[in-house]
N, C-alpha and C positions, 0 to 999 in steps of 0.2 A: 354147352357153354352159355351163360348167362350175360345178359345184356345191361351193363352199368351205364347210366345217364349223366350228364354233367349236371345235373340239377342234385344225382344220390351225394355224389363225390366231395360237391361244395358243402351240402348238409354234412356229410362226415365229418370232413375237414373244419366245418363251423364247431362241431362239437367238442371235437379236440381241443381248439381253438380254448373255446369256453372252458375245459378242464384244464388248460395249464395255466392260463391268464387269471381262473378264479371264478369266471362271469356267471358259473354255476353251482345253484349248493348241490345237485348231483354226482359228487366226484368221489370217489376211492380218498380217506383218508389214513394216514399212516401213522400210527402212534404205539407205544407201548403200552400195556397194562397197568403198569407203575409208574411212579414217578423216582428220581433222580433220591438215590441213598436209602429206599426202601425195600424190604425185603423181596424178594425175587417170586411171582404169585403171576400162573396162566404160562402163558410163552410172549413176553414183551419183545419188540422190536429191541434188538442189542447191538450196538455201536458200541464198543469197548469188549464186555467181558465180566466173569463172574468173580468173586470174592469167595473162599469155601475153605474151611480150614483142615477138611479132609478132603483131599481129591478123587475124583469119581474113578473108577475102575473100567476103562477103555477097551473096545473090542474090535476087531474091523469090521469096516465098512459103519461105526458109529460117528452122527453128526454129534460135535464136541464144539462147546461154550469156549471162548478163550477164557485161561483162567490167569485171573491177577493177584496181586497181593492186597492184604488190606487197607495199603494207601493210595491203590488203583494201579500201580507200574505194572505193564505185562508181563507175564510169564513166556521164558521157551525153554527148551532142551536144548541145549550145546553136548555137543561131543569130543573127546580127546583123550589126551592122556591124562591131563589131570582133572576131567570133567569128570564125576562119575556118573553111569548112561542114567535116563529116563528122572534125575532130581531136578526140579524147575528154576532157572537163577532169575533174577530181574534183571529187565536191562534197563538202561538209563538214555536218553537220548541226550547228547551232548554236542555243546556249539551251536546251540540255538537259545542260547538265554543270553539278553544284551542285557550287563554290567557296569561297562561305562562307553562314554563317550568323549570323543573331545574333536579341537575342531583348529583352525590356523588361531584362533588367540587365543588356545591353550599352548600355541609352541614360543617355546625359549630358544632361542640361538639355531632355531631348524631341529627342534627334539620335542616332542610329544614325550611326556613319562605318565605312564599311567600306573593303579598300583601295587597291580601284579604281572606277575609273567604271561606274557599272549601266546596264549595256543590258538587261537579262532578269532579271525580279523573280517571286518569289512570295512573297505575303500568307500569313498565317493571323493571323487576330482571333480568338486564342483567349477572347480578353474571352467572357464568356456572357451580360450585358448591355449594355455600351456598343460604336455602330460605332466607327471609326477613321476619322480622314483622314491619309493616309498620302502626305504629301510629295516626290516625287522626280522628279529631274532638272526641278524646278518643275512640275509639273504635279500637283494634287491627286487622289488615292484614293480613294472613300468605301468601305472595305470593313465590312459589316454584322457584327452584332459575330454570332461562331461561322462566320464565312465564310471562304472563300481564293478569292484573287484572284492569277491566273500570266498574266502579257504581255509582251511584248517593249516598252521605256520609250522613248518619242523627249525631247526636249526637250531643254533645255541639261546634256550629260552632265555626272554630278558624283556622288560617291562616298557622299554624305549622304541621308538619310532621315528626316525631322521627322514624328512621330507627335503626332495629338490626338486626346483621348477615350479612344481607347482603353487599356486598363491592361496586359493582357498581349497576348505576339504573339510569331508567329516570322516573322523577316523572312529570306529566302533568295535568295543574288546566284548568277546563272546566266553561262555564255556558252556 
């Protein structure tokens, strides 16, 4: 058993110290070989995924690149009936691109129209005493008044938003 001193322990922890905060140019740096939309050259650190217009030939227990399409969207396998196995679809992330906004002096008569149909909403009741009910695609909202409220809307699609109670807000349409 080896005898650690509080003078070793503080020095450690001083060096640590130093390599997260920066205080030293001694530290493990992490970067890739290439830089951003250049050809793929050595083994670069990869955050995303490769681009290849022939896809590489897979075996088990092989470490695999994720691969994407040319305009960077990932690739996966889906499976099903009408999927056929092992062909790559892109997928799209959807409901996180804000399109418009509006806010209490955008409403007419207690109606926000904005202008298209809302599939993907976020709330904010900036109100700081009254909730809200917050009207869309028919289905009621209660959002608390100083709350926000972000979902995806089912119901009969439709481009309106009927607020009550509430007095101020910011209402925000996604896809």
């Amino acid at each position: 058993m080896s005898t650690v001193s509080i003078g070793t322990i503080a020095a450690y922890w001083k060096a640590v110290s130093d390599w997260v905060t920066g205080a030293t140019t001694s530290k493990p740096v992490i970067q890739g070989a290439v830089a951003d939309s250049a050809a793929k050259a050595g083994n670069p650190l990869q955050i995303g995924g490769i681009y290849s217009t022939t896809p590489a030939t897979r075996h088990d227990g092989d470490a695999v690149a994720w691969e994407m399409t040319s305009t960077g969207s990932g690739l996966v396998s889906l499976s099903g009936s009408n999927i056929p196995d092992d062909e790559p679809v892109p997928v799209k992330e959807i409901g996180n691109k804000l399109t418009e906004q509006q806010t209490e002096a955008d409403d007419v008569a207690g109606v926000l129209t904005f202008t298209a149909n809302i599939a993907y909403i976020e709330i904010y009741n900036t109100d700081a005493t009254n909730a809200g009910i917050f009207t869309i695609n028919g289905i009621d909202i209660n959002v608390p008044a100083g709350k926000v409220f972000k979902s995806a809307i089912g119901g009969t699609p439709s481009a309106n938003v009927t607020i009550t109670g509430a007095t101020t807000y910011i209402v925000s349409r996604y896809v």
